[in-house]
BADO-378892 format. One record per residue (C-alpha): residue in three letters; chain; x negated, y negated, z negated. Coordinates in nm, 3 decimals. Each point is the difference from the previous one (the first is absolute). Layout:
// residues N
rest kette u v w
ALA A X Y Z
...
END
This chain:
// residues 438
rest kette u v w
UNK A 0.000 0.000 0.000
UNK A -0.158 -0.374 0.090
UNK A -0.059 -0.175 -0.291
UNK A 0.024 -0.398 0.032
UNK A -0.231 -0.229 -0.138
UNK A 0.088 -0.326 -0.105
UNK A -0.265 -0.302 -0.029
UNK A 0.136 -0.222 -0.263
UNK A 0.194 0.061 -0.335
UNK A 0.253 0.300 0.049
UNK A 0.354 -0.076 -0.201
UNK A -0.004 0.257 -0.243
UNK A 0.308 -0.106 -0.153
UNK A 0.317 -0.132 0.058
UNK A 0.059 -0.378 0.020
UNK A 0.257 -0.032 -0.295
UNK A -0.044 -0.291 -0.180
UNK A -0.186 0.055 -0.354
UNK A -0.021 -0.255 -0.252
UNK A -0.150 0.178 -0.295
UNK A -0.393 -0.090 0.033
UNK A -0.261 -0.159 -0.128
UNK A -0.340 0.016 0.180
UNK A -0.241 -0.235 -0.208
UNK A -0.296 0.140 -0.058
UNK A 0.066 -0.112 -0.358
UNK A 0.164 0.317 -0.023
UNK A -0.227 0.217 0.112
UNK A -0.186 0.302 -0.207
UNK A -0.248 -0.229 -0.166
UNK A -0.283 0.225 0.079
UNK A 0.126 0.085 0.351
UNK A 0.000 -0.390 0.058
UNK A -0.354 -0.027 -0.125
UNK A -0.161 0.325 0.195
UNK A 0.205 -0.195 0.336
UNK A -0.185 -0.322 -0.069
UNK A -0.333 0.126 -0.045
UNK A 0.036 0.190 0.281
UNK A 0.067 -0.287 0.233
UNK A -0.250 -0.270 -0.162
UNK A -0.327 0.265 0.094
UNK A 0.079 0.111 0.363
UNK A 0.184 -0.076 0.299
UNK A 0.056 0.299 0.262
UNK A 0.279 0.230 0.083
UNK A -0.136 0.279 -0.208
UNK A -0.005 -0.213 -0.267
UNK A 0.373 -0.157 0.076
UNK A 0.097 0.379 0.026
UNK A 0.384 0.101 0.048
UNK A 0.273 0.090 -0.337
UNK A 0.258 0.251 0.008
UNK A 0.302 0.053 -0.161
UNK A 0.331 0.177 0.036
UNK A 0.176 -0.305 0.170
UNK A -0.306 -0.003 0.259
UNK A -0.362 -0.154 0.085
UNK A -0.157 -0.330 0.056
UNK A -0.315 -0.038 0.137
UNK A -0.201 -0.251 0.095
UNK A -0.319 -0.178 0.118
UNK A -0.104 -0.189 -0.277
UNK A 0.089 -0.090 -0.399
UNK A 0.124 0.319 -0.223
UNK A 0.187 -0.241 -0.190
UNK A 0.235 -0.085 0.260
UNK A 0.033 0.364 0.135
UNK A 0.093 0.115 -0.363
UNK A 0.235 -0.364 -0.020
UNK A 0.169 0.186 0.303
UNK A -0.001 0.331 -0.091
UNK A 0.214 -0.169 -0.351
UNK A 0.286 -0.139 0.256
UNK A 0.060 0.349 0.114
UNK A -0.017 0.191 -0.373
UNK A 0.261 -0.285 -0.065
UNK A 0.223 0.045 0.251
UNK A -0.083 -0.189 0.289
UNK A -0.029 0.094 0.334
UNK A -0.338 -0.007 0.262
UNK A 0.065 -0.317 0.139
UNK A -0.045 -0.131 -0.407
UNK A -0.265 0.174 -0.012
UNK A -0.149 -0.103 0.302
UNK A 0.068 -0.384 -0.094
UNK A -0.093 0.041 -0.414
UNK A -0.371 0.102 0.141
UNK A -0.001 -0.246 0.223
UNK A 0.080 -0.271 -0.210
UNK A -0.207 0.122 -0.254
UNK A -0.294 0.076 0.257
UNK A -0.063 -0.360 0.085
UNK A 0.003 -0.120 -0.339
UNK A -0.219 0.245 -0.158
UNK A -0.243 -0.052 0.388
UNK A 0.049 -0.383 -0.099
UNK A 0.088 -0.040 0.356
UNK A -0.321 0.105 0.153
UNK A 0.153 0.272 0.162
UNK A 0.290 -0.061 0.108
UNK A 0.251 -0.302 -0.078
UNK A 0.353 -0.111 -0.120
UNK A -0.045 -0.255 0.328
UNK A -0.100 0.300 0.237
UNK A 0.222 0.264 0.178
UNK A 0.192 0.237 -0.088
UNK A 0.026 0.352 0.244
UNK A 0.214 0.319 -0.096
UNK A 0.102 0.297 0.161
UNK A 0.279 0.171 -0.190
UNK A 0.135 0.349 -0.052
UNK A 0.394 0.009 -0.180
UNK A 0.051 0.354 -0.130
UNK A 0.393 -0.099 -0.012
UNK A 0.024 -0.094 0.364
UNK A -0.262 0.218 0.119
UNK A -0.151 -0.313 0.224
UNK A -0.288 -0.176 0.022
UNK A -0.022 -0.396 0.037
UNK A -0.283 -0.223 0.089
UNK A 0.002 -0.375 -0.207
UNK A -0.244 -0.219 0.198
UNK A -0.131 -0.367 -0.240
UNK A -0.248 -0.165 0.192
UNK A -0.139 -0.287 0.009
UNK A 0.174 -0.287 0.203
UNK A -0.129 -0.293 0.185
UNK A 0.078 -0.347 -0.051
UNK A 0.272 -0.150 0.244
UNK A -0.260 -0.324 0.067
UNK A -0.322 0.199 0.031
UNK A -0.040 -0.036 0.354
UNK A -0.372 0.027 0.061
UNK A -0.118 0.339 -0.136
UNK A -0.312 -0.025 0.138
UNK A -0.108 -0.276 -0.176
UNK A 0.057 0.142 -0.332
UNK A -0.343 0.007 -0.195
UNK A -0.165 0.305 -0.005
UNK A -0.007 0.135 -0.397
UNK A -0.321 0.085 -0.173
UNK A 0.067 0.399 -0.104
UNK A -0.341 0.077 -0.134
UNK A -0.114 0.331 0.015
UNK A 0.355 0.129 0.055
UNK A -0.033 -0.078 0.409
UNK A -0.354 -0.082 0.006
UNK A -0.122 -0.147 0.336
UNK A 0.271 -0.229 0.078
UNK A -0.109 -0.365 -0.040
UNK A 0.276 -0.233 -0.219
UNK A 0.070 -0.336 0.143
UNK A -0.203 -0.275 -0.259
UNK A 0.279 -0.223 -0.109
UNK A 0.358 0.015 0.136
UNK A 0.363 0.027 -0.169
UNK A 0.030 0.283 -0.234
UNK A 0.379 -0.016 -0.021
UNK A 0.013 0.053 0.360
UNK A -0.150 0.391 -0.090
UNK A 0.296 0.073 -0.153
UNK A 0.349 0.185 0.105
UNK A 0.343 0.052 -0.188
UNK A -0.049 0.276 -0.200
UNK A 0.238 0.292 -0.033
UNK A -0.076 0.225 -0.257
UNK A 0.222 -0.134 -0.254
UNK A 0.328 -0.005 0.229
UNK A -0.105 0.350 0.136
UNK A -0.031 0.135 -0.314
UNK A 0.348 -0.097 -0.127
UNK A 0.142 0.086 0.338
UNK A -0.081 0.337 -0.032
UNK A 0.113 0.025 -0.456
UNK A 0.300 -0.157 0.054
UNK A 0.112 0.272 0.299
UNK A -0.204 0.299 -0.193
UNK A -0.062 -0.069 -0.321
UNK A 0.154 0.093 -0.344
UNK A -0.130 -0.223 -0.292
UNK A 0.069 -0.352 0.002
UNK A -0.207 -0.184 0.164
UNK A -0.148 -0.234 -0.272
UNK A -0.102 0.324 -0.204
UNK A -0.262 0.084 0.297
UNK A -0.191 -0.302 -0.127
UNK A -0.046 0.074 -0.304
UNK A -0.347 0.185 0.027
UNK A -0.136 -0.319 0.191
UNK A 0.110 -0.207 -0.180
UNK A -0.118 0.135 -0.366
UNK A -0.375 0.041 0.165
UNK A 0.057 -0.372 0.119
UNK A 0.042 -0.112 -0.367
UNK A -0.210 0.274 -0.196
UNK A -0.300 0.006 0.277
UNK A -0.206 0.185 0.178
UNK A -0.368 0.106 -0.022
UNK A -0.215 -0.103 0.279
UNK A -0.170 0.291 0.145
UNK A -0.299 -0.021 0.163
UNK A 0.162 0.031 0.358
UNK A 0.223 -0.265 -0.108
UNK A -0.266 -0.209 -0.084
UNK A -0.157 0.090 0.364
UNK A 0.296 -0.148 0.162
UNK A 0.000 -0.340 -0.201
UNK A -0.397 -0.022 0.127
UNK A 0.125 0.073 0.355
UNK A 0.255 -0.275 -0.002
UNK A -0.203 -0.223 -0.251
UNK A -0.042 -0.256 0.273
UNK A 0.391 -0.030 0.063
UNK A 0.097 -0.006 -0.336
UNK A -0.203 -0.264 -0.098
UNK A 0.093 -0.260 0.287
UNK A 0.315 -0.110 -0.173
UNK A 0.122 -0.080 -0.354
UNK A 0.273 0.290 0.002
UNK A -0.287 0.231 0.120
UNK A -0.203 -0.109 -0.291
UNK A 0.315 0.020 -0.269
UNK A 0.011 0.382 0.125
UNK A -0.356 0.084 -0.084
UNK A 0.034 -0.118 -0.374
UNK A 0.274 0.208 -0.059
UNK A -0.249 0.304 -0.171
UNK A -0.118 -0.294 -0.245
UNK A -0.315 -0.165 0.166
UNK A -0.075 -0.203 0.360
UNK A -0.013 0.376 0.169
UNK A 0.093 0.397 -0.127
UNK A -0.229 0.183 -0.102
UNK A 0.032 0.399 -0.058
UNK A 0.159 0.115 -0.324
UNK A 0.204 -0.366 -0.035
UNK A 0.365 0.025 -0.014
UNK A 0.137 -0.178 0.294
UNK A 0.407 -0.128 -0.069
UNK A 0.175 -0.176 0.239
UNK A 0.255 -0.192 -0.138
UNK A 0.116 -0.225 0.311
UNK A 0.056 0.322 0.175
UNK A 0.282 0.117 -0.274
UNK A 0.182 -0.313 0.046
UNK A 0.004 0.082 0.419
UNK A 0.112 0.365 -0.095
UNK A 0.236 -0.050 -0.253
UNK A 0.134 -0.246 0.181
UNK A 0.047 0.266 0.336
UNK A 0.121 0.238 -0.245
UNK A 0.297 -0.210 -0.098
UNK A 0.085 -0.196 0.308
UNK A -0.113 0.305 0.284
UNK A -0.236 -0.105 0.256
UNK A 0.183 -0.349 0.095
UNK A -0.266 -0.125 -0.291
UNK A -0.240 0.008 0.289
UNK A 0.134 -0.137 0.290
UNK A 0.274 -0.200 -0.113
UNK A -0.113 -0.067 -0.358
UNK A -0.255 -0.176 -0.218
UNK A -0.280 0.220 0.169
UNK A 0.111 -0.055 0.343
UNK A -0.011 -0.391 -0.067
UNK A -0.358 0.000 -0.114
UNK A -0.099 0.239 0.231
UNK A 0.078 -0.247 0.278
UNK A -0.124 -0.294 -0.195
UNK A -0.361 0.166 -0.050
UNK A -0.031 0.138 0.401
UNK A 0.090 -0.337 0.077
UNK A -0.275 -0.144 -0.172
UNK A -0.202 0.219 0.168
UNK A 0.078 -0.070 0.339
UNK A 0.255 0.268 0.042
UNK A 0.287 -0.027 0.212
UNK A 0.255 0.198 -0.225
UNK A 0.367 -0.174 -0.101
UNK A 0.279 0.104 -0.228
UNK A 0.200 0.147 0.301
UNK A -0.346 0.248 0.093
UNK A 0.083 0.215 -0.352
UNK A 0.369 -0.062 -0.036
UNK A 0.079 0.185 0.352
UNK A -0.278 0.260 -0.087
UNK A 0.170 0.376 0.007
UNK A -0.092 0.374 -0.016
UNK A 0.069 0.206 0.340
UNK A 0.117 0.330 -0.064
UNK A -0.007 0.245 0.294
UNK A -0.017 0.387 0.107
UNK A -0.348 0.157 -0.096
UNK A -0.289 0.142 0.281
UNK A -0.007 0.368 -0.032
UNK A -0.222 0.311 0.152
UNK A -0.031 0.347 -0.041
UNK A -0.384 0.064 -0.148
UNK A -0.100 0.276 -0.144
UNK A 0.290 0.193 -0.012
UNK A 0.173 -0.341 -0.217
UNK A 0.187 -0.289 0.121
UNK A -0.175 -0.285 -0.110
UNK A 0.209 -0.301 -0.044
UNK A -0.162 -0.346 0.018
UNK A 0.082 -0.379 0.034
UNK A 0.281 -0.068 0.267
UNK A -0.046 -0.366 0.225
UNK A -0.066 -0.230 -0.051
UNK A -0.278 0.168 -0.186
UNK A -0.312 0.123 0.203
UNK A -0.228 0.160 -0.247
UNK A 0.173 0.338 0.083
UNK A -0.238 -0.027 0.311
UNK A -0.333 0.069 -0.221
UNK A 0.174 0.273 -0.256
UNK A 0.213 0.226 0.301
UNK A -0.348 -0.014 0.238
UNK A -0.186 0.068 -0.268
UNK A 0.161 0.329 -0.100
UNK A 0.064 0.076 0.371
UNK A -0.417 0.009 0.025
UNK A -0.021 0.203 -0.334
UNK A 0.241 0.239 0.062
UNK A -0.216 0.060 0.328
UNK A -0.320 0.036 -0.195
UNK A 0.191 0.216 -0.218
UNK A -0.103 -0.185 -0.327
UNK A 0.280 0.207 -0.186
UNK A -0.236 0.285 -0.018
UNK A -0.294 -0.225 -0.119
UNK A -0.085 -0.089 -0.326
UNK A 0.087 -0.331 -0.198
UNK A -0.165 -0.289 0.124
UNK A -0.191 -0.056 -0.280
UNK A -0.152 0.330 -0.066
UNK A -0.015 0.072 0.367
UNK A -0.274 -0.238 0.213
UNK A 0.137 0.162 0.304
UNK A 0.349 -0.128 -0.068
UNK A -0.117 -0.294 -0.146
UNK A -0.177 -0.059 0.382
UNK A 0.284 0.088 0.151
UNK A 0.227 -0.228 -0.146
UNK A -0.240 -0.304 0.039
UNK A -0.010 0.107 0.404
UNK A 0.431 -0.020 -0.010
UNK A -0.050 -0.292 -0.228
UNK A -0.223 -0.153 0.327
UNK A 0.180 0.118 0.243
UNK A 0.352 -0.137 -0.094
UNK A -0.090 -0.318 -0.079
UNK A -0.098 -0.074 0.309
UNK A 0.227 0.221 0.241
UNK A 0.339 -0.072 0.141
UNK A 0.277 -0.186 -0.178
UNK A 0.327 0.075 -0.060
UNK A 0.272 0.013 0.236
UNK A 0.317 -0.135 -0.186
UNK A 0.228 0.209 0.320
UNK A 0.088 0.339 -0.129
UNK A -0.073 0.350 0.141
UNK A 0.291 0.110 -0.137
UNK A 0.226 -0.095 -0.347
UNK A -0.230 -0.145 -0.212
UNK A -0.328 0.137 0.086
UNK A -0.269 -0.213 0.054
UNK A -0.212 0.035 0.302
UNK A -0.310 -0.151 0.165
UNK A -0.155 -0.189 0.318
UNK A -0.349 -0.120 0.048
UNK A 0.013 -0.424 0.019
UNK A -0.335 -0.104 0.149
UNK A 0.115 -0.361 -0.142
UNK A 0.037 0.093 -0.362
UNK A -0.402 -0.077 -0.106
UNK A 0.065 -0.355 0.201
UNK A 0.090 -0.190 -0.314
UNK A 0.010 0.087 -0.351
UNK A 0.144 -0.146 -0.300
UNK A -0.148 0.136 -0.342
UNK A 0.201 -0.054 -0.302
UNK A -0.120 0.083 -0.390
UNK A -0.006 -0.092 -0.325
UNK A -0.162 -0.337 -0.132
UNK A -0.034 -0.069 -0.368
UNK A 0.305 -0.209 -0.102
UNK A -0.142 -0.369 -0.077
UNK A 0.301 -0.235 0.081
UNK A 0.290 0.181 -0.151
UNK A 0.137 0.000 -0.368
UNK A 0.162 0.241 -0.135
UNK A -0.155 0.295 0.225
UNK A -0.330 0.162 -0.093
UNK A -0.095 0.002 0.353
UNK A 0.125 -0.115 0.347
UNK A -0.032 0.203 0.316
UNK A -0.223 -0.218 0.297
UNK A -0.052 0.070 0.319
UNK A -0.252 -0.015 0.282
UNK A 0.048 -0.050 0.313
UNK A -0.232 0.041 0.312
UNK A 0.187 -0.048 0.337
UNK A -0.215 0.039 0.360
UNK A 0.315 0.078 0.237
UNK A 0.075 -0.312 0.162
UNK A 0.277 0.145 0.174
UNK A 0.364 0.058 -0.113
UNK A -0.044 0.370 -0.162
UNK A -0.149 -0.025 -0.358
UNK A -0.089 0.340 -0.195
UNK A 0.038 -0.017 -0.385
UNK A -0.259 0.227 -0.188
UNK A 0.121 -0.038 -0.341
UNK A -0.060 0.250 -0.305
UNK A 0.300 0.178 0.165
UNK A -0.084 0.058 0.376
UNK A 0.089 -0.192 0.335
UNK A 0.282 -0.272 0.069
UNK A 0.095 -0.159 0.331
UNK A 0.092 -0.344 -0.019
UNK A 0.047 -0.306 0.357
UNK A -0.201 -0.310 -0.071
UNK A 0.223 -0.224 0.156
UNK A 0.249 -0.207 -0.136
UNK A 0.210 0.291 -0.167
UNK A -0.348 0.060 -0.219
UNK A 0.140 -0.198 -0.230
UNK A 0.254 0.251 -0.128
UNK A -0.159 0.342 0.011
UNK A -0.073 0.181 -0.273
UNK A -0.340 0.156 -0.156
UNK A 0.033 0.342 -0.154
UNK A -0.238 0.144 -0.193
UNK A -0.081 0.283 -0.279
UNK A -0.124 0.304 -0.020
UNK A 0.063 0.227 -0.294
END
């Protein structure tokens, strides 16, 4: 019988409304707590972020134990994966203070329903602002050694490297159609590491160096840096982020409107502004999530179900196991006891980012399928995370760089999520960036 694999959080429950939890970490086994924070201010790796079990299901995750377990609590209490899925990323960012990922980034999801038996694919990009007509201009951001060899543009407007974010009205798009527990209660691990703190770790302390630069150049940049007790965290200090509580808090009452409509919204425009940006009110209050029917392709013996359109990271993931399954790397070893694996997923790794890009048209219901586009390495927009230095109220804010050599009308989008097709003529103004991968 052909199994199905899902990439995303599988509904393990129903989506009856619970109102019977409490997730603060407050309440946590003392000593479980403790073990979970010691555990996250020494390391940073997936064997060290590890997965939890328990009878409602499992959450796993890339980085911070604390926000898998935080997860793992909003199942035991009777919420359902897509609470899960948003308590450990809420609680992700705020224990990664932002460096990660961000509360002003984008928000991706492909989802299983165990009631319904169907999957769904939630899509929060980033948009574009309605007045920034002149992409090419915008200044090229300094990423360090995150994309080393690309020269930043000395000088320019910073608020012009930023987008309308969309993880926070993703996330809530896809609790309030999945989800169980109220949504204020999903907060409540974020929020009580906001106020109580959290250690710096020494890769923590590696990202503040990397964006040391950015942080410093403005006075909200600076207030963020002496929020572990001195002019710049150090390893071991306790790092609380009070600001951020108000922003969450505030979300967690008043739903996602808090950012584009709200308080946040207003200052959000008022500090890109100052920066050159060319964002208004109207950019974040028409901002919404795009929900459509997944990519999906037999490998393996599975089907694999991935982000539908206007998504295109499925390109990278679905050619990628295409080229596995061909090297027949399910009868190799793990990758990282097994060089020869380990080889051969750096050659896929090589080859797909580089290969053909998706072809939105399907071969048949839903299933993704592919064409070589001799235009798609013409122009290429990279888009990644910047330390947040203008923004109160967020540990970090997402930046993006841009470097654009097509003069013609077709501009490719090589984001953290894969390739976008966008005109450069006057309708440039309204198309939208999507990005995310994971």
């Amino acid at each position: 019988m052909r199994k199905t694999l899902i990439l995303g959080m599988v509904a393990l429950l129903g989506t009856q409304w619970s109102s019977a939890a409490n997730l603060s970490p407050g309440k946590w086994p003392a000593a479980e707590r403790e073990r979970l924070e010691r555990q996250e201010s020494q390391s940073w790796s997936p064997s060290s972020a590890r997965s939890f079990e328990g009878s409602g299901g499992l959450v796993s995750a890339t980085v911070s134990p604390v926000a898998v377990y935080a997860g793992l609590e909003a199942l035991r209490q009777g919420g359902s994966a897509a609470d899960a899925a948003a308590t450990t990323a809420l609680t992700q960012i705020t224990t990664q203070l932002g460096s990660v990922v961000s509360y002003a980034g984008v928000f991706t999801m492909v989802y299983f329903d165990a009631k319904t038996h169907k999957v769904y694919s939630l899509d929060a990009g980033y948009n574009s602002y309605l007045h920034e007509d002149d992409p090419a201009t915008i200044p090229v951001a300094d990423f360090g050694s995150v994309l080393p060899g690309l020269t930043p543009t000395v000088g320019g407007a910073k608020g012009r490297e930023t987008l309308v974010p969309g993880f926070m009205a993703g996330l809530e798009a896809m609790q309030r159609r999945f989800g169980r527990l109220p949504f204020k209660e999903l907060f409540a691990p974020a929020l009580w590491y906001d106020t109580h703190g959290v250690v710096i770790s020494p890769h923590l302390q590696g990202f503040f160096k990397l964006r040391e630069k950015l942080l410093t150049r403005t006075p909200e940049g600076q207030a963020f840096l002496t929020q572990a007790g001195g002019t710049f965290p150090k390893p071991g200090a306790l790092f609380m982020q009070p600001e951020l509580a108000k922003t969450l808090k505030a979300v967690s009452e008043h739903g996602s409107r808090h950012m584009y409509t709200g308080a946040w919204a207003k200052n959000f425009v008022r500090l890109v502004q100052r920066e050159g940006g060319k964002v208004t009110a109207e950019d974040l209050a028409r901002y919404r999530p795009i929900w459509s029917e997944p990519y999906h392709e037999q490998v393996f013996n599975h089907t694999v179900y991935v982000n539908g359109a206007p998504h295109y990271g499925a390109y990278d993931l679905l050619a990628g196991l295409n080229l596995a399954e061909a090297m027949q790397l399910d009868r190799k070893g793990p990758y990282w006891s097994d060089p020869a694996t380990f080889q051969a997923l750096s050659r896929i790794s090589e080859i797909v980012s580089g290969a053909p890009v998706l072809n939105a048209k399907p071969r048949r219901s839903g299933s993704a399928s592919f064409q070589r586009d001799r235009g798609h390495r013409q122009g290429r927009e990279y888009c990644g995370d910047h330390a947040h230095d203008q923004y109160p109220g967020l540990g970090r804010h997402r930046h993006h760089r841009r470097r654009h050599t097509d003069p013609g009308l077709r501009r490719f989008s090589a984001g953290a999520a894969g390739y976008h097709k966008a005109r450069r003529s006057g309708a440039a103004r309204n198309h939208r960036h999507h990005r995310a991968r994971g």
